[in-house]
C-alpha positions in Angstrom: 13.5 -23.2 14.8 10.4 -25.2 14.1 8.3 -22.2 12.9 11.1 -21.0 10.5 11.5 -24.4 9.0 7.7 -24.1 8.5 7.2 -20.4 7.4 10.4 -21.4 4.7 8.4 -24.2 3.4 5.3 -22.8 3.1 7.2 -19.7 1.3 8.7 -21.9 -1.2 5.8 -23.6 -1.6 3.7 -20.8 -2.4 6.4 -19.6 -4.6 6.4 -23.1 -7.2 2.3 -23.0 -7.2 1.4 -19.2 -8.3 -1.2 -20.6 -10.6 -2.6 -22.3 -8.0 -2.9 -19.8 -5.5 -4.1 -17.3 -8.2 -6.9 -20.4 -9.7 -7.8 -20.7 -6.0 -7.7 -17.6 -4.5 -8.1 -15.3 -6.6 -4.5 -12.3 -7.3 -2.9 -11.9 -10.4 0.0 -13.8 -12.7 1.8 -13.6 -15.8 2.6 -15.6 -18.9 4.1 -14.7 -22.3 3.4 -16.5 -25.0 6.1 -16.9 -27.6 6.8 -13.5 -29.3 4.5 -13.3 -32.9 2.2 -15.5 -32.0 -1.5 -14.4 -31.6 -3.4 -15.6 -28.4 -6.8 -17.6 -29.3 -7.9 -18.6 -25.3 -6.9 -19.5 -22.1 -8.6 -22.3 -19.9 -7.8 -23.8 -16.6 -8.0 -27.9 -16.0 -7.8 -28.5 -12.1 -4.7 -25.9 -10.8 -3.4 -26.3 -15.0 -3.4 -23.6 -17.0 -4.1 -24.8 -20.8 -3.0 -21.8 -23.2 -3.6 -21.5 -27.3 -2.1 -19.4 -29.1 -1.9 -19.4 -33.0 1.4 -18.8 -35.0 1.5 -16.9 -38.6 4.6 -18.2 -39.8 4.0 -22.0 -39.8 0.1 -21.7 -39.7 -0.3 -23.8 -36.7 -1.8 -23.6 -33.1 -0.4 -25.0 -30.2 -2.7 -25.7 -27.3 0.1 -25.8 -24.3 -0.1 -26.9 -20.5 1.6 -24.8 -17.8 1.1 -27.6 -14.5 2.7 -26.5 -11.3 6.3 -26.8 -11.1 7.0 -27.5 -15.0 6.2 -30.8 -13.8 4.0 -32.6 -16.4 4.0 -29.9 -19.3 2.1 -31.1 -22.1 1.1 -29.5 -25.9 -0.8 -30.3 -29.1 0.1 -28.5 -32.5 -2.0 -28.1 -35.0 -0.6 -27.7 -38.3 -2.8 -25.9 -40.8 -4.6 -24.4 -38.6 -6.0 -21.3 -40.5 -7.2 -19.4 -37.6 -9.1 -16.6 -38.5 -8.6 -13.5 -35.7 -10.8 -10.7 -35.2 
């Protein structure tokens, strides 16, 4: 019974933290930014990932936080941003 408990939390765990298993270990994730926006970078800050995407219609860029969980999510917009893609 003990080992199940254990295997269960350790699945669930594993589950909430994909970015930090993928940061740490290496593997693969996903994550969409919002649809016509135009992606500038992605960076990582500890097991965060920091995303920045630029959007046309109200000329601003949003640098956005996706922390473990959806605990602490953070962003910073931009406004006039005038990003120039290739």
């Amino acid at each position: 019974m003990k080992k199940l408990l254990a295997v269960s939390v350790l699945a669930l765990s594993l589950v909430g933290c994909e970015q930090a298993v993928t940061r740490k270990f290496g593997g693969s994730m996903s994550y969409d930014i919002p649809t016509g926006t135009e992606l500038i970078s992605i960076t990582w800050k500890e097991s965060n990932m920091w995303v920045l995407y630029y959007d046309p219609q109200t000329n601003s860029c949003t640098f956005k936080e996706s922390s473990l969980y959806g605990a602490m999510e953070g962003s910073v917009v931009v406004k006039n941003c005038n990003y120039r893609g290739q």
